[in-house]
FIKOLZA-1660 file (N, C-alpha, C; in steps of 0.1 Angstrom, whole numbers, plus 5000, padded with zeros to 4 digits):
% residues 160
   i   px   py   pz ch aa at
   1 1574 5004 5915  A  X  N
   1 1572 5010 5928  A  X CA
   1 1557 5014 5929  A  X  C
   2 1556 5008 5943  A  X  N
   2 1537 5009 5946  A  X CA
   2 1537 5028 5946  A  X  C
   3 1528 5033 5945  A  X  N
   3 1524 5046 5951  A  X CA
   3 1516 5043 5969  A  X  C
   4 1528 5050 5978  A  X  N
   4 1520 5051 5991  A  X CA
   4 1507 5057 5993  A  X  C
   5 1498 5051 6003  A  X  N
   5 1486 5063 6004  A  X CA
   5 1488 5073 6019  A  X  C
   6 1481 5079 6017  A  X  N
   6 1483 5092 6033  A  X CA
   6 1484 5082 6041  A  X  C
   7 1476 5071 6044  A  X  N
   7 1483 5063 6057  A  X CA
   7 1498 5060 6056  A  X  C
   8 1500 5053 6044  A  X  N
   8 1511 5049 6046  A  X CA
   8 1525 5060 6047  A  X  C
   9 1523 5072 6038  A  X  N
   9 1533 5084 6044  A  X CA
   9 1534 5089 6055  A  X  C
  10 1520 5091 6061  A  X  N
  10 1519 5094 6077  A  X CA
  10 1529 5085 6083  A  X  C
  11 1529 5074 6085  A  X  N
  11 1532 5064 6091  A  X CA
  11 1549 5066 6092  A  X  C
  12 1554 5067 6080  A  X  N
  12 1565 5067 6078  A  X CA
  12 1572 5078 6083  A  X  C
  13 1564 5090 6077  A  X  N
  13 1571 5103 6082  A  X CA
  13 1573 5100 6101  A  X  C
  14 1560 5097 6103  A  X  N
  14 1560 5098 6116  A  X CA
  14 1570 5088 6124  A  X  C
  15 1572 5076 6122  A  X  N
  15 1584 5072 6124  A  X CA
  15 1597 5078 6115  A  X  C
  16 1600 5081 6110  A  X  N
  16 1615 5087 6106  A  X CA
  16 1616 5099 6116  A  X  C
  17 1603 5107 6120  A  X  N
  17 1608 5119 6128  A  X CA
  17 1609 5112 6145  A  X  C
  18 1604 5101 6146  A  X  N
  18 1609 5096 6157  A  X CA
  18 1621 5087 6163  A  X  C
  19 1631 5085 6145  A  X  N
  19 1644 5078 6144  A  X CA
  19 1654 5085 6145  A  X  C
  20 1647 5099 6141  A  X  N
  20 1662 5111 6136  A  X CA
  20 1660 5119 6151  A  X  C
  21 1675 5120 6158  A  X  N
  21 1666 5125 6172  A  X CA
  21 1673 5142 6169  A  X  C
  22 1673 5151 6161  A  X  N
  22 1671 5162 6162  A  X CA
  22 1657 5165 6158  A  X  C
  23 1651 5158 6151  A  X  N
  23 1635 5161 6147  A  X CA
  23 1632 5159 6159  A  X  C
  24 1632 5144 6165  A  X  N
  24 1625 5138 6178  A  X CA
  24 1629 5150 6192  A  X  C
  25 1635 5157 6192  A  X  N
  25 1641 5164 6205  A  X CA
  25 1634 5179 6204  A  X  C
  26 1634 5180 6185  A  X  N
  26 1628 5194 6189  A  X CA
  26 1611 5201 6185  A  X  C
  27 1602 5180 6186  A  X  N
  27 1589 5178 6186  A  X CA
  27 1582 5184 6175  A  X  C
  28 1594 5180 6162  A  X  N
  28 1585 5182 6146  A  X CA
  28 1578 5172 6145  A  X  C
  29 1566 5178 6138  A  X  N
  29 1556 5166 6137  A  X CA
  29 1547 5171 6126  A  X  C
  30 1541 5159 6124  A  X  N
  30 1534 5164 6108  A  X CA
  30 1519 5167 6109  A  X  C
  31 1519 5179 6100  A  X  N
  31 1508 5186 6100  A  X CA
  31 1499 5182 6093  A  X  C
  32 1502 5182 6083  A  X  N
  32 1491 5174 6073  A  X CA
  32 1500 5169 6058  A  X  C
  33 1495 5162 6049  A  X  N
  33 1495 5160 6035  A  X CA
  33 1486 5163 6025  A  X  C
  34 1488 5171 6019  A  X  N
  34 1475 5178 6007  A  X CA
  34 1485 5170 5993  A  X  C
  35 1478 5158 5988  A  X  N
  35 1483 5152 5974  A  X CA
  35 1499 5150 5981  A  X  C
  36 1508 5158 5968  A  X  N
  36 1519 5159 5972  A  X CA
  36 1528 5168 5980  A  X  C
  37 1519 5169 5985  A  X  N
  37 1526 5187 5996  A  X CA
  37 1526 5180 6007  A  X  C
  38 1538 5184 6014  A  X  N
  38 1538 5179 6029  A  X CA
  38 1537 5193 6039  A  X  C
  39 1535 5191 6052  A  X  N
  39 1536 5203 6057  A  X CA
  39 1537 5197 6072  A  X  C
  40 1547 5202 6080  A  X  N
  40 1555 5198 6091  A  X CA
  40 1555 5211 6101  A  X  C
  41 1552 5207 6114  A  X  N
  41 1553 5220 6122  A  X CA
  41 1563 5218 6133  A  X  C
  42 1570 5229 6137  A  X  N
  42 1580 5234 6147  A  X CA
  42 1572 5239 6160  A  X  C
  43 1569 5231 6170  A  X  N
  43 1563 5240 6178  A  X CA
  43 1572 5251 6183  A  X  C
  44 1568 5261 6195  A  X  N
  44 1572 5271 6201  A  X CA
  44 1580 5268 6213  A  X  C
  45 1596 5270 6212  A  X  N
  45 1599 5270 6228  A  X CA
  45 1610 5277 6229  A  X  C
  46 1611 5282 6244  A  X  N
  46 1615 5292 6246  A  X CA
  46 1629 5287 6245  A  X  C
  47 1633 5273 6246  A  X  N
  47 1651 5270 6245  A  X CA
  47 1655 5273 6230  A  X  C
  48 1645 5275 6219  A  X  N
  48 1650 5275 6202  A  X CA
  48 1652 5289 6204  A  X  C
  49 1656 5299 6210  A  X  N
  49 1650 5314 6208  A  X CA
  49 1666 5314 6206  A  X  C
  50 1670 5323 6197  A  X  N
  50 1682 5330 6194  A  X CA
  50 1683 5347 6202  A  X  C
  51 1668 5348 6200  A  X  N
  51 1672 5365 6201  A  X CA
  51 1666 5367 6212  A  X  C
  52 1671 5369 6227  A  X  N
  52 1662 5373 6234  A  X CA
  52 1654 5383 6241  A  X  C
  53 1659 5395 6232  A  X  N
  53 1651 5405 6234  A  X CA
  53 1637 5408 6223  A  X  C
  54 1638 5397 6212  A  X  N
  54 1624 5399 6204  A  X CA
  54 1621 5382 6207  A  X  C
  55 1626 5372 6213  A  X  N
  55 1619 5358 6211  A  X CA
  55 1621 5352 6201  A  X  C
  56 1624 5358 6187  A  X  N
  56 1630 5352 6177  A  X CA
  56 1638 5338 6181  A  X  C
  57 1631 5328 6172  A  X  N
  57 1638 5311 6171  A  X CA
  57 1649 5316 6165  A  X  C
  58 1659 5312 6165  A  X  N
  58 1673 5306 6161  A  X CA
  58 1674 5304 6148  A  X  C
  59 1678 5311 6137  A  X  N
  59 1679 5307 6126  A  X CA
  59 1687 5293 6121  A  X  C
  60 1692 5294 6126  A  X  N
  60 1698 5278 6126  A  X CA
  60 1686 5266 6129  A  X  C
  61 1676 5265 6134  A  X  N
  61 1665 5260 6139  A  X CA
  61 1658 5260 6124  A  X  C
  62 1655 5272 6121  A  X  N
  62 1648 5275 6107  A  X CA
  62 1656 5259 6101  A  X  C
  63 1667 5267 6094  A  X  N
  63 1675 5261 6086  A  X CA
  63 1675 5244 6088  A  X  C
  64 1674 5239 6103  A  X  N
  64 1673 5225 6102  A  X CA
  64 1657 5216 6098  A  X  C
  65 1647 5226 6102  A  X  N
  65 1630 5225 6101  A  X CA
  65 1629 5224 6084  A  X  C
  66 1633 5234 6076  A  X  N
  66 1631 5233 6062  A  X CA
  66 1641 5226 6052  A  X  C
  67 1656 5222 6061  A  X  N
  67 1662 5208 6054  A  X CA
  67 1657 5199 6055  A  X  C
  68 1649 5193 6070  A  X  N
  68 1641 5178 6070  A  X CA
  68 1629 5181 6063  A  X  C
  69 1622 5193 6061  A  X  N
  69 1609 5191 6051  A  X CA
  69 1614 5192 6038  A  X  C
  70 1625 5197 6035  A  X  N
  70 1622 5195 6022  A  X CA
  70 1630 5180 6014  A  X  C
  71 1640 5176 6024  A  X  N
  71 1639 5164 6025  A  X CA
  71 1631 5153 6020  A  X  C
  72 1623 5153 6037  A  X  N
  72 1611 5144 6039  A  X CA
  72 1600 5147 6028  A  X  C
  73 1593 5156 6020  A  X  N
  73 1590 5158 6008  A  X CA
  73 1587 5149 5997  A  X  C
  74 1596 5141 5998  A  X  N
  74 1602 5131 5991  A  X CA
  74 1591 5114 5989  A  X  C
  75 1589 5114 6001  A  X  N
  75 1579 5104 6004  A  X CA
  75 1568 5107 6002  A  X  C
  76 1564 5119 6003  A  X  N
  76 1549 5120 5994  A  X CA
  76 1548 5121 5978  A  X  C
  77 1560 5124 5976  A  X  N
  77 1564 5122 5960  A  X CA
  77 1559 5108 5951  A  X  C
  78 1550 5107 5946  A  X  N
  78 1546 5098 5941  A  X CA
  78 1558 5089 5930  A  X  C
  79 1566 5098 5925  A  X  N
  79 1580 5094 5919  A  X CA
  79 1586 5087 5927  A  X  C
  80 1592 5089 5937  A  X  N
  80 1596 5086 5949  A  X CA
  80 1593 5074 5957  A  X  C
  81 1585 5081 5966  A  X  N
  81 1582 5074 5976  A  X CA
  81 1590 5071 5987  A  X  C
  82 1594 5061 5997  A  X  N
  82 1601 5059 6006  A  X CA
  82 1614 5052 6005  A  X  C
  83 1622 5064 6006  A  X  N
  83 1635 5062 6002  A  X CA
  83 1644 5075 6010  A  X  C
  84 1656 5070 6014  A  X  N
  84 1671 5077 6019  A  X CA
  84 1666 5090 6010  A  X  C
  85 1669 5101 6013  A  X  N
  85 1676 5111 6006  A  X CA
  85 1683 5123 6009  A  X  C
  86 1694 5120 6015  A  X  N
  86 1709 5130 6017  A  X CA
  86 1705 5143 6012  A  X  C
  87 1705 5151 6021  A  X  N
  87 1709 5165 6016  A  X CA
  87 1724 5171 6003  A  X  C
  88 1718 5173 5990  A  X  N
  88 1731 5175 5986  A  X CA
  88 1733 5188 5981  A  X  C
  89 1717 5193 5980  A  X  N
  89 1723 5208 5984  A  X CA
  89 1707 5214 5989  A  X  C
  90 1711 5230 5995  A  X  N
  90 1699 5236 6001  A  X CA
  90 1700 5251 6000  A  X  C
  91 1696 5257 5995  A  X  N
  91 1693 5271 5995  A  X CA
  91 1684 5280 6005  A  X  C
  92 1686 5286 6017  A  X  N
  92 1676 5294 6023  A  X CA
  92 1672 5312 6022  A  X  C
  93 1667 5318 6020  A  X  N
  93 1667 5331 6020  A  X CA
  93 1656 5336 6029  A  X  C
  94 1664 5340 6045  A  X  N
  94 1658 5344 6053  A  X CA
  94 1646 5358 6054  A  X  C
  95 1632 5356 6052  A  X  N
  95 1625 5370 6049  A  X CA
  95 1620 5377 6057  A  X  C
  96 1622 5369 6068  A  X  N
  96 1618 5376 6080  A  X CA
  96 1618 5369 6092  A  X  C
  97 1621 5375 6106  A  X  N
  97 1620 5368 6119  A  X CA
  97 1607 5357 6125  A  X  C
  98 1609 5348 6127  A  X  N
  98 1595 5342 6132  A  X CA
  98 1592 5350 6141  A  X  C
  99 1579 5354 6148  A  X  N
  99 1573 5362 6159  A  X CA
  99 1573 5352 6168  A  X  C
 100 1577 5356 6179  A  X  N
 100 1578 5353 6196  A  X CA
 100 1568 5345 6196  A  X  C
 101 1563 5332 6200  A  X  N
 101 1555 5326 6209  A  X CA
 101 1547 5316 6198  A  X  C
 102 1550 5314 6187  A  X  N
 102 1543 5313 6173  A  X CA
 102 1551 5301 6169  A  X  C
 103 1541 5289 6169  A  X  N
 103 1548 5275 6161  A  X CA
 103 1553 5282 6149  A  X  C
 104 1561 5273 6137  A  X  N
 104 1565 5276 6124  A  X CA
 104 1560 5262 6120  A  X  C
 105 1554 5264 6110  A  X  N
 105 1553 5260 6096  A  X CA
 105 1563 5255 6088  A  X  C
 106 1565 5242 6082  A  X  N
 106 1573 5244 6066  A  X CA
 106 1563 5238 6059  A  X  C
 107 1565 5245 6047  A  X  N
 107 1557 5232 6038  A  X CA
 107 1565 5229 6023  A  X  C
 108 1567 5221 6020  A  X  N
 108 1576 5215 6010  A  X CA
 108 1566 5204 5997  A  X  C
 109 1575 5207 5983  A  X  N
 109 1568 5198 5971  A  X CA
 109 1580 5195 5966  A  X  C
 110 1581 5185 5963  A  X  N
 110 1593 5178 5948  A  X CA
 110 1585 5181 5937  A  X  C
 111 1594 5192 5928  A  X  N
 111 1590 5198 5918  A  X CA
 111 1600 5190 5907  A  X  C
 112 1610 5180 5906  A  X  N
 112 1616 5174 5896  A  X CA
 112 1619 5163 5904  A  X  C
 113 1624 5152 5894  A  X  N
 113 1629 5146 5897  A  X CA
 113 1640 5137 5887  A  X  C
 114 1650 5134 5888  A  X  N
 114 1656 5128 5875  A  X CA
 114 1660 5114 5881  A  X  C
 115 1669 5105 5877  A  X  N
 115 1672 5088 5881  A  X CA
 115 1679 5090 5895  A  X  C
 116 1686 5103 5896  A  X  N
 116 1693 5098 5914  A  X CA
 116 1690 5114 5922  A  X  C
 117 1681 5123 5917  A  X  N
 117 1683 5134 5923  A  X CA
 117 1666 5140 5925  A  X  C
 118 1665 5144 5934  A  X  N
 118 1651 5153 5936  A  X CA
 118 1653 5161 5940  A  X  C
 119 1645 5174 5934  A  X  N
 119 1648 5189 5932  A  X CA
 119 1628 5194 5943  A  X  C
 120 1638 5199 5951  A  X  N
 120 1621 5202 5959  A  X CA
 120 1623 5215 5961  A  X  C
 121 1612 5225 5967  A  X  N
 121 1613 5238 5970  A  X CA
 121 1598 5239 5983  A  X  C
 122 1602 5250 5989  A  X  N
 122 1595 5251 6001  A  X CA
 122 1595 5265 6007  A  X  C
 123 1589 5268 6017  A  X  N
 123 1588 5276 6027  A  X CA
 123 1584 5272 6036  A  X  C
 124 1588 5288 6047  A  X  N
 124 1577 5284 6063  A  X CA
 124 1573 5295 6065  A  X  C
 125 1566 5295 6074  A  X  N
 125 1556 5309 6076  A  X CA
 125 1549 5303 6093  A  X  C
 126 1544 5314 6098  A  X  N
 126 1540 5312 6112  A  X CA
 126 1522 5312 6112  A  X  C
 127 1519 5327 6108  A  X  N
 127 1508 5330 6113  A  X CA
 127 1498 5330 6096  A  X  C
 128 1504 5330 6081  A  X  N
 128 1500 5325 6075  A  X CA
 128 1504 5321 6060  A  X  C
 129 1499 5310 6057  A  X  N
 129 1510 5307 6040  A  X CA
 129 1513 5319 6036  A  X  C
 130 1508 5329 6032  A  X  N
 130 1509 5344 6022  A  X CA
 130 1519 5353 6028  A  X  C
 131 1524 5346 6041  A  X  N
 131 1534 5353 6045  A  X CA
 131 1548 5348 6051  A  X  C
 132 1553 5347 6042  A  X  N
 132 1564 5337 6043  A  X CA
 132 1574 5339 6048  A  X  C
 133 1584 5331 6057  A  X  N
 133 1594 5341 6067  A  X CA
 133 1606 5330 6065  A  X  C
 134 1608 5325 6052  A  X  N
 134 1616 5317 6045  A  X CA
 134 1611 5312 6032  A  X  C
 135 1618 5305 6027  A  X  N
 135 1617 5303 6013  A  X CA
 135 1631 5298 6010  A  X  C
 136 1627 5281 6006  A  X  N
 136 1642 5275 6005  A  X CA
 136 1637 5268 5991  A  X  C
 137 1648 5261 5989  A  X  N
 137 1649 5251 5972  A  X CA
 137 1662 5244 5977  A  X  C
 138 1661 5234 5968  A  X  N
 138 1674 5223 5971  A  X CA
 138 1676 5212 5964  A  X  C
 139 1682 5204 5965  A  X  N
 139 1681 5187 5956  A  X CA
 139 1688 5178 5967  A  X  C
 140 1682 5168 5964  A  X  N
 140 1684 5155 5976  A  X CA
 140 1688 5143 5968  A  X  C
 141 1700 5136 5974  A  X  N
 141 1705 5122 5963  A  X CA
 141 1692 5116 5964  A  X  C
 142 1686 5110 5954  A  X  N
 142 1679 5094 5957  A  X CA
 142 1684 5082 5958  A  X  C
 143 1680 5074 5968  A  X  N
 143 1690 5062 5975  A  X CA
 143 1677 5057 5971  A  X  C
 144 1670 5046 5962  A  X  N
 144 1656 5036 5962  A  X CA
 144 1663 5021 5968  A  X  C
 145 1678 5021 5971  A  X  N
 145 1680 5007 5972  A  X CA
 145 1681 5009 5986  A  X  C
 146 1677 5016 5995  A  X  N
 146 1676 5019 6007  A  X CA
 146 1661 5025 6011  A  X  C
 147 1653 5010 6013  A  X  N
 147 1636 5016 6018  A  X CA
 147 1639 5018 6031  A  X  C
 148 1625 5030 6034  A  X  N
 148 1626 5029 6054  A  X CA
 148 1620 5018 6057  A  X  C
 149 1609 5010 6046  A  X  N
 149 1601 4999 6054  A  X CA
 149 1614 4990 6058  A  X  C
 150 1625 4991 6050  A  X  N
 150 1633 4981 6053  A  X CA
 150 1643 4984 6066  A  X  C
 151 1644 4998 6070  A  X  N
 151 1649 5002 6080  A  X CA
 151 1639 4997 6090  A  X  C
 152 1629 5000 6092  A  X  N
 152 1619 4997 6104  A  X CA
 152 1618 4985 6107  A  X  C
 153 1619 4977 6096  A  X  N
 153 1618 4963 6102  A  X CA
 153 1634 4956 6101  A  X  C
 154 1648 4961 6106  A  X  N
 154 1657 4955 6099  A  X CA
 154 1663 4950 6111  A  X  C
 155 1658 4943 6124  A  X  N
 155 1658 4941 6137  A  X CA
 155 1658 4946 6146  A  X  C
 156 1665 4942 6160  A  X  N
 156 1663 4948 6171  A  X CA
 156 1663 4962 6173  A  X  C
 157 1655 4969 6178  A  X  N
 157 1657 4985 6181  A  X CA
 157 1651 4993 6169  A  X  C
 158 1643 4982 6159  A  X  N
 158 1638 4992 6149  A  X CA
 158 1622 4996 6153  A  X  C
 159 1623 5003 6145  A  X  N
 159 1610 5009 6148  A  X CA
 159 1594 5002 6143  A  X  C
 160 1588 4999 6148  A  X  N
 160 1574 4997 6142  A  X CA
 160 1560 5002 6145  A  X  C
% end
């Protein structure tokens, strides 16, 4: 397996969040790539709010933002790379409310990996890393016999 470069992860992430339409609907997009670190942002809208007397997003919103990053994770994984990986499990421990009017943050690393499983961990935070208003871990099947280059280009209606 080649190792992708930032173009080529960009590329990918950014089409996968434009195939999966709960990413696509609720305008996750990628923030940047440092090495192996990905980091994905949630903008701010007033339909994600759960609470509406503090503005508070929707914990369930959390919970879907830091399953696709820690997920998507995966592809910057130099182990890895661009490959399926199912949620097969996810841990969150909620540390605090996002504040009213304030994109979120996740940012996620694959910290193991064994022949069919990647073990990643992450957080999100608003206003800064050092203050984290989640904190998840998890492991994701590895599917390598399933590329996305192969999804994007697998005919009509795929993405390029």
């Amino acid at each position: 397996m080649r190792t992708l470069s930032v173009r080529d992860k960009t590329k990918i992430i950014s089409q996968m969040s434009d195939l999966i339409p709960h990413t696509h609907l609720q305008g996750i997009c990628l923030e940047s790539i440092n090495g192996e670190e990905l980091t994905l942002r949630l903008p701010y809208r007033k339909e994600l709010v759960g609470n509406l007397e503090t503005g508070a997003i929707y914990s369930g919103v959390l919970t879907m933002l830091l399953d696709h990053t820690l997920g998507t994770a995966s592809i910057c994984c130099d182990q890895i790379g661009a490959t399926i990986t199912p949620t097969l499990d996810l841990r969150i421990d909620h540390l605090a409310a996002a504040p009213a009017g304030k994109d979120i943050f996740a940012v996620a690393r694959v910290y193991k990996v064994t022949r069919r499983v990647a073990f990643t961990a992450g957080f999100a935070y608003c206003e800064s890393r050092d203050e984290p208003i989640a904190k998840a871990t998890g492991s994701w099947v590895l599917m390598p016999e399933l590329q996305f280059s192969e999804l994007f280009s697998a005919g009509p209606g795929a993405q390029q």
